[in-house]
N, C-alpha and C positions, 0 to 999 in steps of 0.2 A: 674407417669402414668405407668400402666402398659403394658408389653412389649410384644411379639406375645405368641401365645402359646407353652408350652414347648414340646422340641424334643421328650421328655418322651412318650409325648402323640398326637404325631402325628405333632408337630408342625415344622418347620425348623431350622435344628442347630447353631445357635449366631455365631461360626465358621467355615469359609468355608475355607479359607486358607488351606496350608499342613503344617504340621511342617516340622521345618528343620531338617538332619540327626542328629539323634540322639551322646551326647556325650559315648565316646573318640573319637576325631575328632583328623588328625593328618596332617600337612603341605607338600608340595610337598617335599621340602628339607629332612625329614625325612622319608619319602616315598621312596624318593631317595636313601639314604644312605641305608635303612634295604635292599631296592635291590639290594642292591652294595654288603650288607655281605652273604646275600642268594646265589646272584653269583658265590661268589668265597670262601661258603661254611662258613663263618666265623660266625659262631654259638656255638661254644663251646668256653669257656676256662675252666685253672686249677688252674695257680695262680693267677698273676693278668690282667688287663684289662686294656687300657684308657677308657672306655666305663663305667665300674665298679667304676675306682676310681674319674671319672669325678662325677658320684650320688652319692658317699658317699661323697666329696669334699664339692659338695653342699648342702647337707644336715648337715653337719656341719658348712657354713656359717648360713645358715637359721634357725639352730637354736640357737647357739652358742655354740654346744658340741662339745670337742673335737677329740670323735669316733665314726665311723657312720658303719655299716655292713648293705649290703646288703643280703638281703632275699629274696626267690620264694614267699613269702608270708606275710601279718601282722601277720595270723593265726602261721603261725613257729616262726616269730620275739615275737612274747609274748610267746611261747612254750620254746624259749633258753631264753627267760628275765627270767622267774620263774626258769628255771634250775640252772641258773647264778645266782639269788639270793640266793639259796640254799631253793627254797618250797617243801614240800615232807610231806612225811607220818607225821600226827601230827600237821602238820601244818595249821591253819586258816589264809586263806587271806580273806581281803575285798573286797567287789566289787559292782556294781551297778547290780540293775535287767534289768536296762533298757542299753541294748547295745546289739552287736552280738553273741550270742550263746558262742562263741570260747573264748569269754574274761572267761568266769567260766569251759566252760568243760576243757579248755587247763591245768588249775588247778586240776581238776581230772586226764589228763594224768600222771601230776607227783603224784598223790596221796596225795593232799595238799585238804583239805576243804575250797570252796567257800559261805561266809559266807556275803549274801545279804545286803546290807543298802540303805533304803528309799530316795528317790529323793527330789532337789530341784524343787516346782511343776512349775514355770514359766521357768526353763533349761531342765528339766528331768537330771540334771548333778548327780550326788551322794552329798548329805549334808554332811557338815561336822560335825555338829552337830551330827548325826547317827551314827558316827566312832564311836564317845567320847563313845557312847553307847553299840557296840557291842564290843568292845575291850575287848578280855579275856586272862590270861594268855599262850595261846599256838594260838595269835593272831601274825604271820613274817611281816605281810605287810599287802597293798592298792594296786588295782587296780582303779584304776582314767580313766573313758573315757570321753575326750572332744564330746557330743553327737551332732550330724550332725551340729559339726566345731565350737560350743560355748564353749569359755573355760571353765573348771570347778572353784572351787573355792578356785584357790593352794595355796592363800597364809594362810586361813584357815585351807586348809586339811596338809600341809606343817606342820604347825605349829603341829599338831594334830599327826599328823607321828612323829614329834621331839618329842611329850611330853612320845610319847608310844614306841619309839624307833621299826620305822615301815618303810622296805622298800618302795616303793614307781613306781611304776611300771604303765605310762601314756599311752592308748590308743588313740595317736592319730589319728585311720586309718582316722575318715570324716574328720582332723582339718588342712589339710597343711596351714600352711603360718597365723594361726590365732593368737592371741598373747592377754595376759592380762597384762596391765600397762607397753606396749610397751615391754615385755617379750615374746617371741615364746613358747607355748606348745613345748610339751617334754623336755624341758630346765631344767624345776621344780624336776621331780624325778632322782633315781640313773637310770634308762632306759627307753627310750620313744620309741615306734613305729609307722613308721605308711605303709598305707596299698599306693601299687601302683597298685591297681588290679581293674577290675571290671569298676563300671561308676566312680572310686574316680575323682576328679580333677586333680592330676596327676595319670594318669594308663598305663601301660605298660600291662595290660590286666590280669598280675599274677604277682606279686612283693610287696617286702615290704622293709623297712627300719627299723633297729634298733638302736638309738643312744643310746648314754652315757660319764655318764662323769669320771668314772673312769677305769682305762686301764683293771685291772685284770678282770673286771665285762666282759668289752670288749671282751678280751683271755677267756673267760669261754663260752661266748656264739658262739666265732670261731671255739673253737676245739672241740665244740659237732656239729657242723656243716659245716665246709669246705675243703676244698681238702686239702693234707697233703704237697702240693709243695706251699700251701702258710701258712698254719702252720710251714713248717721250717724256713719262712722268720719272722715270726711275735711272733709267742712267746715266750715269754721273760721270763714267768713265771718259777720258776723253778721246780714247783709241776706240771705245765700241761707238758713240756718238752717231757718226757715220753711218751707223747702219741700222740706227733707231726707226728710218722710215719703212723700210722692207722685213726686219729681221733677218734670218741668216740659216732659213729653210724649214724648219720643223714648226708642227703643233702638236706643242707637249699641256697643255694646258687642260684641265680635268673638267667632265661634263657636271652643270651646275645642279644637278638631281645626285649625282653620283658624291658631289661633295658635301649636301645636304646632310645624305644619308651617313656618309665618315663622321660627319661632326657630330650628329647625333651621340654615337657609339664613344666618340674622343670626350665628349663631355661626362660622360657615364664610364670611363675606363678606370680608375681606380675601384669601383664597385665589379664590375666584370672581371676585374683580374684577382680578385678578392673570392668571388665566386667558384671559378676556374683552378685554383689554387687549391681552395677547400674540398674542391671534389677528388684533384687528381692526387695533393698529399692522403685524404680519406683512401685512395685505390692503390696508394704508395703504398701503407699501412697494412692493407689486407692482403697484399701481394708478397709482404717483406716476408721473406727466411722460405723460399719455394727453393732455392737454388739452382733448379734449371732454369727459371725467369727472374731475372732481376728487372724491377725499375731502372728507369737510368736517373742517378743522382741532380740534385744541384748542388755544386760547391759552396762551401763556405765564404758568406761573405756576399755571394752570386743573389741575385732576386730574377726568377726567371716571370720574364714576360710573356704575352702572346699565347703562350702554349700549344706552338702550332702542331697536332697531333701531338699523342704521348707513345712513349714506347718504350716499348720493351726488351731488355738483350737476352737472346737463348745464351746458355754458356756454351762452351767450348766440348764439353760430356755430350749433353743435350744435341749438339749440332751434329756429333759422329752414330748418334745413336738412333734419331729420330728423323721420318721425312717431316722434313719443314713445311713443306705446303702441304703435305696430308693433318696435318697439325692443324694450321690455320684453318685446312677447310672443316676441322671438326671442332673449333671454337667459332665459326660460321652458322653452323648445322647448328650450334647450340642457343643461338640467336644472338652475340655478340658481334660488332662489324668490326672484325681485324682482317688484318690485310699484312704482306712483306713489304720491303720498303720499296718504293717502286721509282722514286729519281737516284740513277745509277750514278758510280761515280763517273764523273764527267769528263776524266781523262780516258777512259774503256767506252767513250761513245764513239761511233764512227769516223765522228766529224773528226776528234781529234786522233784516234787509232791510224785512221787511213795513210796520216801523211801528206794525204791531198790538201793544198792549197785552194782556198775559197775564191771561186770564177771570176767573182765579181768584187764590187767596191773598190778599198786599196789595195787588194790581194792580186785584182783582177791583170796588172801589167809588169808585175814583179817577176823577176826571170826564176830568182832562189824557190826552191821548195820549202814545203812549209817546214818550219822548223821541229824537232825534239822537244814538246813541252811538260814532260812530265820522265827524268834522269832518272830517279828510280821507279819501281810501278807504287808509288804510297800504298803501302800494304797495309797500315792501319785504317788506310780510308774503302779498303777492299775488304779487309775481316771486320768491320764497324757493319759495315753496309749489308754484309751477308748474315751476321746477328740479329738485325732488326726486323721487330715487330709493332705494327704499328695499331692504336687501337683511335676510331673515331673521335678527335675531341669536340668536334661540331655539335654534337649531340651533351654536352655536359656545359652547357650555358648559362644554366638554370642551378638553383641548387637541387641536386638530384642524388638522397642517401639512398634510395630504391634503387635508380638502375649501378648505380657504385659495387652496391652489393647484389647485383644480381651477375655486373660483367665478372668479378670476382668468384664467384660462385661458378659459372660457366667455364672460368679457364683449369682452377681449380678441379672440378671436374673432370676436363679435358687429361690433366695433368695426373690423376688417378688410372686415366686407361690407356697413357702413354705407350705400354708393353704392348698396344696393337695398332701403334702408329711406325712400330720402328722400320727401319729401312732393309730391303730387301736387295740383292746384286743388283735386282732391275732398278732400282732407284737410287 
């Protein structure tokens, strides 16, 4: 039977509730402690930290890597990962289209070309399959991102990386705490990062993480980025030694309120992802058998982490039938906060569309034009992108069977009065 009229159209909204505050949400105790360092000023350090080496500690249990560098950002920690591995001019890395911006331009910073491969279309992860394919002589590496916290396919892409003799470099800012075949992302390649910043599940509001598993890789990525009272204690290398006094330009080093507030979340992440889980499999469950919306799965065998936003794929019926943004704005109207997917893929940005070669850095005195990074247009990573819908997971931190069932109810709804959403010539 159908249900009142929709909000769209003058009807009253499915939800009346408020949400709850939105995440990073953080505990009295840790609220406590950052007003303890503000008091008495204790915001800076140089070399090291209990605060600092508490995050790197655990992120070294949690993933089983032996060295963990904290960073002000993911965006820096994959910036010193490519340094570290030696990407530069000449160089083709791989990479997914479907991730954040930063994962392909940070590879333009060094003047390495990012060199697109098509998704798997139920992950949006990067296939591995499409390595095997774009692999060229003057191909260093992979860029791997576990996409909002599903792992990708490493033992695949692993393998594909051994056969072509390919660094191996994992993004996993959405994935804390996700793991394939009881394996933790970042584990897999020679440096994982990931992001403590922004809505992540753990955020410190600006911070990141860079692990690894071998030491020199480690020392490469320290002394292009940390203060030189802890470069004297730490590197061992006898090539970087040298340049223990100065460092070697950058401050990637994360603010000490900002790493507070990570660790806080890092020490509490198995209950948060416990949480997380329970609310969005409960919204799997009330969603399942709609057929113009499907959940998107996790694979067998997969534990997704993070949860960075949940979403949902319109079908292929649904997308010739229906306007997509009159859709959204009427699960909007209904009081539920969905949204379309809105970081595009990455090879249909301008940056890389253009052709144009970047002014400045290494780009800046090269005669070639910028290169063809993307052979075919990855059309998985284009009908993925145009599918999705994205539903707030900031707001399900908590355990919340009310608003579960109330976003459920609201789409549901929406999905009753679909026959006057449909698309018209003008649309």
């Amino acid at each position: 039977m159908m249900v009142s009229t929709l909000a769209l159209n003058g009807g009253t909204p499915f939800i009346s509730q408020p949400h709850p505050p939105a995440w990073p949400q953080y505990d009295e105790r840790t609220v406590g402690l950052v007003a303890e360092m503000v008091a008495r000023g204790e915001v800076h350090y140089e070399d090291r930290h209990p605060i600092i080496e508490a995050l790197s500690n655990h992120f070294c249990q949690l993933t089983g890597m032996p060295h963990a560098l904290a960073v002000n950002s993911a965006s820096t920690g994959l910036l010193l990962g490519y340094l570290a591995m030696g990407f530069g001019p000449g160089d083709e890395v791989l990479c997914s289209p479907l991730s954040y911006y930063i994962t392909a331009t940070a590879l333009l910073a060094v003047g390495a070309t990012p060199v697109f491969c098509d998704v798997e279309p139920d992950t949006g992860n990067i296939d591995p399959a499409r390595i095997a394919e774009r692999v060229t002589p003057r191909t260093k590496g992979v860029v791997v991102t576990h996409l909002w916290g599903h792992p990708a396919s490493m033992l695949d892409i692993m393998a594909q990386a051994s056969r072509h003799n390919l660094a191996v470099i994992e993004d996993a800012s959405h994935a804390h705490g996700a793991t394939l075949d009881g394996r933790a992302v970042g584990s897999f390649g020679d440096v994982g990062v990931f992001s403590l910043g922004t809505r992540k599940q753990i955020s410190g509001g600006a911070a990141g993480i860079a692990v690894s598993r071998d030491r020199s890789v480690h020392e490469r990525m320290m002394v292009m980025g940390h203060h030189p009272g802890l470069l004297e204690e730490e590197i061992r290398d006898p090539a970087l030694q040298t340049f223990v006094q100065t460092g070697l330009g950058l401050n990637a080093r994360p603010g000490l309120i900002a790493a507070a507030l990570a660790l806080s979340h890092l020490e509490r992440l198995p209950d948060l992802l416990r949480i997380r889980a329970r609310n969005f499999n409960a919204l799997n469950a009330a969603l399942s058998g709609l057929g113009d919306l499907d959940p998107m799965q996790t694979r067998p065998g997969a534990t997704r982490g993070g949860w960075f936003g949940y979403k949902l794929m319109a079908s292929p019926d649904f997308l010739q039938r229906i306007n997509l943004d009159r859709f959204v704005a009427a699960v909007r109207a209904e009081g539920a906060k969905m949204r379309r997917e809105g970081v595009v893929p990455i090879h249909t940005t301008q940056t890389f569309a253009s052709g144009h070669r970047p002014p400045l850095g290494p780009w800046a005195h090269r005669e070639d034009g910028f290169p063809a990074v993307c052979g075919d247009a990855c059309p998985n990573a284009i009908a993925l992108h145009g599918r999705l819908l994205t539903l707030a997971a900031k707001y399900f931190h908590d355990d919340a069977p009310d608003l579960v069932a109330a976003y459920a109810g609201a789409i549901r709804k929406v999905l009753e009065h679909s026959d006057t959403l449909v698309k018209t010539h003008s649309t």
